[in-house]
MIDREN-562123 format. One record per residue (C-alpha): x, y negated, z. Coordinates in steps of 0.05 Angstrom, whole numbers, plus 5000, padded with zeros to 4 digits. Example, Ala and Ser with C-alpha at 12.3 -4.5 7.8 and 13.67 -1.06 7.14 Angstrom:
MIDREN-562123
524650905156/527350215143/
//
This chain:
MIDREN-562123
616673935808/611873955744/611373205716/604372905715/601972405664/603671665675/597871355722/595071995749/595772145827/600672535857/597573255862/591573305913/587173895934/579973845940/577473896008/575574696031/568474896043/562474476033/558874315960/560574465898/562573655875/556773475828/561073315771/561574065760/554174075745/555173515691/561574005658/555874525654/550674145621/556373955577/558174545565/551274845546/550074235493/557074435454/554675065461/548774955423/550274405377/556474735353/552975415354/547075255303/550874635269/556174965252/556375765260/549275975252/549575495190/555275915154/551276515167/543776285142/546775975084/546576445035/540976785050/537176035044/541176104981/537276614956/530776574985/529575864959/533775864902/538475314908/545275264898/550175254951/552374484937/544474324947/544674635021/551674345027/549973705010/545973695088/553373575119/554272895083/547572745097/548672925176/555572615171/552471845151/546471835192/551272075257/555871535226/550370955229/547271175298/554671235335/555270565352/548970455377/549771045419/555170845450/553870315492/547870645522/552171225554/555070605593/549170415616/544670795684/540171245651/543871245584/546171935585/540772285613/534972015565/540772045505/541972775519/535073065540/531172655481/535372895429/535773675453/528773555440/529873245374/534473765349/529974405372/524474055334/529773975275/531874745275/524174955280/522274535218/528774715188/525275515187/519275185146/522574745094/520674905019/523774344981/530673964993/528173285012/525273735080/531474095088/535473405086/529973135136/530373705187/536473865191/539973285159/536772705199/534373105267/539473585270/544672855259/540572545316/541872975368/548773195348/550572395365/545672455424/547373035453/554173245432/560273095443/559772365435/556072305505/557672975533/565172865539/564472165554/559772325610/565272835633/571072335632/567471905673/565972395728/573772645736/580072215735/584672685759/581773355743/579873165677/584273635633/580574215657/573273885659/574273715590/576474415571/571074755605/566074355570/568874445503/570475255505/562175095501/563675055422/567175655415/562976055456/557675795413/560976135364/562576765398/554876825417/551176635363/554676885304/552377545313/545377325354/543676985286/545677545249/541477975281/535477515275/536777365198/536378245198/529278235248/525677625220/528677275167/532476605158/525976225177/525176565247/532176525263/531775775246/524775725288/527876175349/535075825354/530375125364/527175395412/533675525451/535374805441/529174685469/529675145523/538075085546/539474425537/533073885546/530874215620/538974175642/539873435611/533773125645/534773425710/542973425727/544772875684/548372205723/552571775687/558071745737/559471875803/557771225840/550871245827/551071775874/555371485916/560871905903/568171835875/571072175813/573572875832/569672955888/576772635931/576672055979/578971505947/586571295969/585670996044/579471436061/572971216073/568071316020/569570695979/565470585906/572970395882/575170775828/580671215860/588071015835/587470425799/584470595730/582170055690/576569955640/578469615577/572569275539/572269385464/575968735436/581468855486/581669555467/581669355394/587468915399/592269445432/596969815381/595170425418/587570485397/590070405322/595171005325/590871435367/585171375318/589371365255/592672045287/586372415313/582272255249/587972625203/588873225252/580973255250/580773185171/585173825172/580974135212/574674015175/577974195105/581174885125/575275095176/569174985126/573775415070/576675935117/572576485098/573876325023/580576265039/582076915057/577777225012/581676924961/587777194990/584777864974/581677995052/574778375039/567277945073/568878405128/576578305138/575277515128/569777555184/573177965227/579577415221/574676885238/572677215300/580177325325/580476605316/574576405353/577076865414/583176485421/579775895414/575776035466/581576395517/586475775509/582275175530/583375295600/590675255594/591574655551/586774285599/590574475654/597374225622/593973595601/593573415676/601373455675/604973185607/603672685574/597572655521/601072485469/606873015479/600173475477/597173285424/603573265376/605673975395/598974155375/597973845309/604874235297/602374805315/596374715280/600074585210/604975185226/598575605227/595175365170/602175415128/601476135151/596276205094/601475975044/606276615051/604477255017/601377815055/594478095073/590778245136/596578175188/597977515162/590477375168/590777595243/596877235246/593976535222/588576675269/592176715332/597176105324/591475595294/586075935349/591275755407/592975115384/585974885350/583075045420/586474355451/583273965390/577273705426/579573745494/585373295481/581872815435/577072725486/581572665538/586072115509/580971635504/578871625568/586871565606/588071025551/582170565563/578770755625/571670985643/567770405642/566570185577/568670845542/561871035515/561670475475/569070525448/567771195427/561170965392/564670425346/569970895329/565171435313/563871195239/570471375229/570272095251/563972275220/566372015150/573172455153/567973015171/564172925110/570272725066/575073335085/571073905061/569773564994/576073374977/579674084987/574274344942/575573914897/583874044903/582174744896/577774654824/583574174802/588974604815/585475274813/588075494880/588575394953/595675254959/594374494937/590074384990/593574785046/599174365029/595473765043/593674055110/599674175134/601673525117/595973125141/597173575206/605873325203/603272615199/598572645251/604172905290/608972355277/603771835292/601371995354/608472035388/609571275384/603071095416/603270955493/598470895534/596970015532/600369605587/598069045627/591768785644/586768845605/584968105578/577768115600/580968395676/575568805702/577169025763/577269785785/569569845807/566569435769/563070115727/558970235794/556069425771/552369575709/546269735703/
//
């Protein structure tokens, strides 16, 4: 028989016939807002940036310099964002507003004409509703629909950010060829606008007792159609979550395997260009990447519902660092394709399994505003990592320095996570099973 993480259910089927269980709609609105946020944030900004390069003549650390902008104003607003995800209407208003927020941002992005705009569009708006509606609250809002299915509900949400990239790499690229850099800006705001605000404010629940339903769409152990959260999980507040050895080791882990991440995605391009790959071989490695990316979330999620996390996790920060050593060994293009197949696999359980480990560890009730006062931490690793393999790079005129460090920042986060079990015991402030359905 397959083995199943320590406080999940013994396998159960979900009843034939009937509705589709709501918390399916909440994994698609999920899915559309890492779709977007990830898509524009991140992809469409790799492909606009030169050609903002040019057009306004600044340099490339100028434009750059947006990230660390978007990293400490996400930093600041995470844990005050948190909590409210806990709350009723937290997610909903969180979500829709800032879609709305960031379509604005990404419109006024397509008119800026000095750097103090630029840092104001999409430093500060685009920063608002990345916290608001990314990953912060979507995946939280996820977790707290599904207890036992929530391997795969957290996968599907997350293959939203490399489908983002899938999609609009080469949507943006045709805009940047039809109507510039401005009216791809102005256009992919309006599918902010469009995707993501309409879906928030109408499907949007915090969790499935408001509906009176139970996570999973399953009846509860016993039948009837108790408000009890099924199986026994337990919420852990903040300052008992804080004092459990677990919380330390998960972060300390999660935050290095992220750092890698951050470092050796923001320089992959460069990367293999340096390794002699041509724009076009480099680009064409970046979309084998994605691909995988995108084909193995399913998989991991579904695994995650039967080993432990931890287990999970450390085989994939391995696997990570074995494919960014890859890029350490001579060769060209089928070392490329290579790299991008084993870190693409493996990278694709990144967000899934973060996500996923915070919620079995500490429960659904108070996870929103865990994950908010831990959130400084991720968002300065985000802005720290690219900066500082730049800067191993110029030092040691290279990228073998700082692949090095990848691979070992990926080892450690390996080695850390093993130890950390999920906490034991009550948690001190003892809130019982249902008491989520209570707040307000």
């Amino acid at each position: 028989m397959p083995r199943r993480t320590p406080g999940h259910p013994p396998a159960v089927h979900p009843p034939k016939g009937g509705r589709v269980f709501y918390g399916w709609w909440i994994v698609g609105v999920a899915f559309l807002a890492d779709f977007v946020m990830a898509g524009t944030g991140v992809y469409a900004f790799s492909v606009l940036l030169r050609p903002m390069a040019d057009s306004l003549g600044w340099s490339l650390g100028t434009l750059t310099g947006v990230v660390v902008v978007r990293s400490v104003v996400a930093g600041v607003l995470s844990p005050l964002v948190g909590p409210l995800v806990d709350r009723r209407h937290g997610a909903r208003f969180l979500m829709s507003t800032g879609a709305v927020v960031g379509g604005i941002g990404l419109i006024a992005t397509g008119l800026v004409q000095r750097p103090l705009h630029f840092y104001l569009a999409f430093g500060v708006a685009v920063a608002i509703s990345m916290v608001t509606s990314g990953m912060l609250v979507s995946s939280t809002v996820v977790s707290k629909w599904f207890v036992r299915y929530r391997g795969r509900a957290l996968a599907i949400a997350a293959m939203g950010i490399s489908a983002g990239g899938v999609a609009l790499i080469p949507l943006t690229t045709w805009l940047l060829e039809v109507v510039g850099w401005r009216g791809a800006w102005q256009a992919l705001g309006v599918l902010s606008l469009v995707l993501v605000a309409p879906a928030a404010l109408l499907l949007v629940r915090r969790q499935p007792e408001d509906l009176g339903l139970s996570p999973d769409g399953l009846p509860p152990p016993g039948g009837g159609a108790s408000r009890t959260v099924p199986w026994g999980e337990r919420g852990w507040t903040l300052g008992a979550a804080l004092r459990t050895p677990a919380l330390w080791l998960v972060l300390l882990s999660t935050n290095l395997s992220f750092m890698a991440l951050q470092g050796l995605l923001v320089h992959q391009i460069a990367i293999l260009q340096e390794r002699g790959l041509s724009r076009h071989e480099a680009a064409l490695v970046g979309t084998v990447f994605t691909a995988f990316a995108l084909a193995a979330k399913p998989p991991w999620g579904l695994l995650a519902e039967r080993f432990p996390v931890r287990y999970l996790l450390a085989v994939v920060s391995g696997g990570c660092g074995a494919g960014a050593g890859l890029l350490l060994l001579p060769g060209g293009m089928a070392v490329g394709i290579a790299y991008a197949v084993v870190l693409g696999t493996f990278m694709a359980a990144t967000a899934p399994l973060n996500n996923l480990v915070w919620a079995q560890y500490f429960g659904r009730e108070f996870l929103g505003t865990i994950r908010g006062t831990i959130g400084p931490a991720n968002m300065a690793v985000t802005s720290v990592a690219p900066l500082l393999v730049s800067f191993l790079h110029d030092a040691f005129r290279g990228y073998a320095a700082p692949l090095s460090l990848i691979v070992a920042l990926y080892t450690a986060s390996a080695l850390l996570i093993l130890p950390a079990r999920p906490p034991q015991g009550t948690p001190p402030a003892g809130t019982p099973p249902n008491a989520g359905s209570k707040l307000p």
